[in-house]
N, C-alpha and C positions, 0 to 999 in steps of 0.2 A: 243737416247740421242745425245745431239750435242755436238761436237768437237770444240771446240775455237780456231783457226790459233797459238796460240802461245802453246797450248796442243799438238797440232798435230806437230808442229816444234820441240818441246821437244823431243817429243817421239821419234824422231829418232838422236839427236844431241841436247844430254845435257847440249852442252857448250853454244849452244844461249836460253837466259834466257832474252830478252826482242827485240822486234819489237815498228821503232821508224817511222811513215807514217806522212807525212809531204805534204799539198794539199798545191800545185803550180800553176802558171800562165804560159803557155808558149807566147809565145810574138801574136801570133793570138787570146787569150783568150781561148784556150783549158784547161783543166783541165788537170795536171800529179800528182800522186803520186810518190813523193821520198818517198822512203822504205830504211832505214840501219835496218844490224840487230847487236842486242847487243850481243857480246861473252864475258863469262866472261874469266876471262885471272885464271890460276890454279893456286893455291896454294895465292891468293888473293880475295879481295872483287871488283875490279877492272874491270868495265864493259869497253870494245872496242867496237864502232860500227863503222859497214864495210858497203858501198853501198853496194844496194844489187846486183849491177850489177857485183861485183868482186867478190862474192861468188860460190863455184863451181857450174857445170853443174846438180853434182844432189841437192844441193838444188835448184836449178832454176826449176829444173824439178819437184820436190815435191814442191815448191810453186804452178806450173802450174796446177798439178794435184787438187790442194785443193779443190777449188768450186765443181767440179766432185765429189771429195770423200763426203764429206758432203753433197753434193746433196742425192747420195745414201743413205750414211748413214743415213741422214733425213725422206728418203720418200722410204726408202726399195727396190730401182731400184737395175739395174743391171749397173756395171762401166767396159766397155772395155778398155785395154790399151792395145796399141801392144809395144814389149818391154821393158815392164818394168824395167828390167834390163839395160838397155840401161843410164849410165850415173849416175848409183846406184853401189853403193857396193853388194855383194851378204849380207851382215846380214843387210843393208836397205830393201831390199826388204826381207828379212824375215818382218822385224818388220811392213812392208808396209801388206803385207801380214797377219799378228797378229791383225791388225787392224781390218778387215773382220772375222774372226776369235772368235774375244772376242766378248761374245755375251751382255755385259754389253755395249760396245760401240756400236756394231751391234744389238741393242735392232730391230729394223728392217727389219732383215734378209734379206741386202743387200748384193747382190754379184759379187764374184770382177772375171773376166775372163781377163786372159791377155797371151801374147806370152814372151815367153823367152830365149835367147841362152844358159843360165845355164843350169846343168845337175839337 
């Protein structure tokens, strides 16, 4: 079963509820993607969106990861990461972790081998 970037960004960080990708020109004619992501603000209907370059390290780092993960999950491989923990809360990577795990998402039987400092 596939994962949609904005499923997979939920799942860990309920408060971003919308990705806003925006294709740019840089002045050589390269192609860049501007990425904000939308936060809703609590206790309102009140969407914020934040470059995504000001968002923390771990979701930079579970953006990084996505293609990977979904690659697996798509085609049943296997996903190395060395410290996963590295820039994540410890109940992200639980739920990084729950992802490989559920086998409705892991229809596949893709698997996740990573190193960790956690106990």
């Amino acid at each position: 079963m596939m994962i949609k970037v904005f499923e997979y960004f939920s799942s860990f960080d309920k408060s971003i509820v919308d990705l806003k990708i925006e294709e740019m020109k840089s002045s050589d004619d390269k192609r860049i993607l501007k990425i904000d992501a939308g936060h809703k603000i609590e206790g309102s209907d009140e969407i914020k969106y934040i470059p995504f370059g000001l968002e923390s390290s771990g979701t930079l780092k579970k953006f990084a990861l996505f293609p990977y993960v979904q690659e697996a999950l798509d085609k049943g491989g296997i996903l190395l990461v060395n410290e996963l923990n590295a820039g994540l809360h410890p109940l992200l990577v639980r739920t990084f972790v729950q992802l490989f795990m559920d086998p409705e998402v892991n229809s596949n039987n893709a698997q996740l081998i990573f190193t960790s400092h956690d106990a």
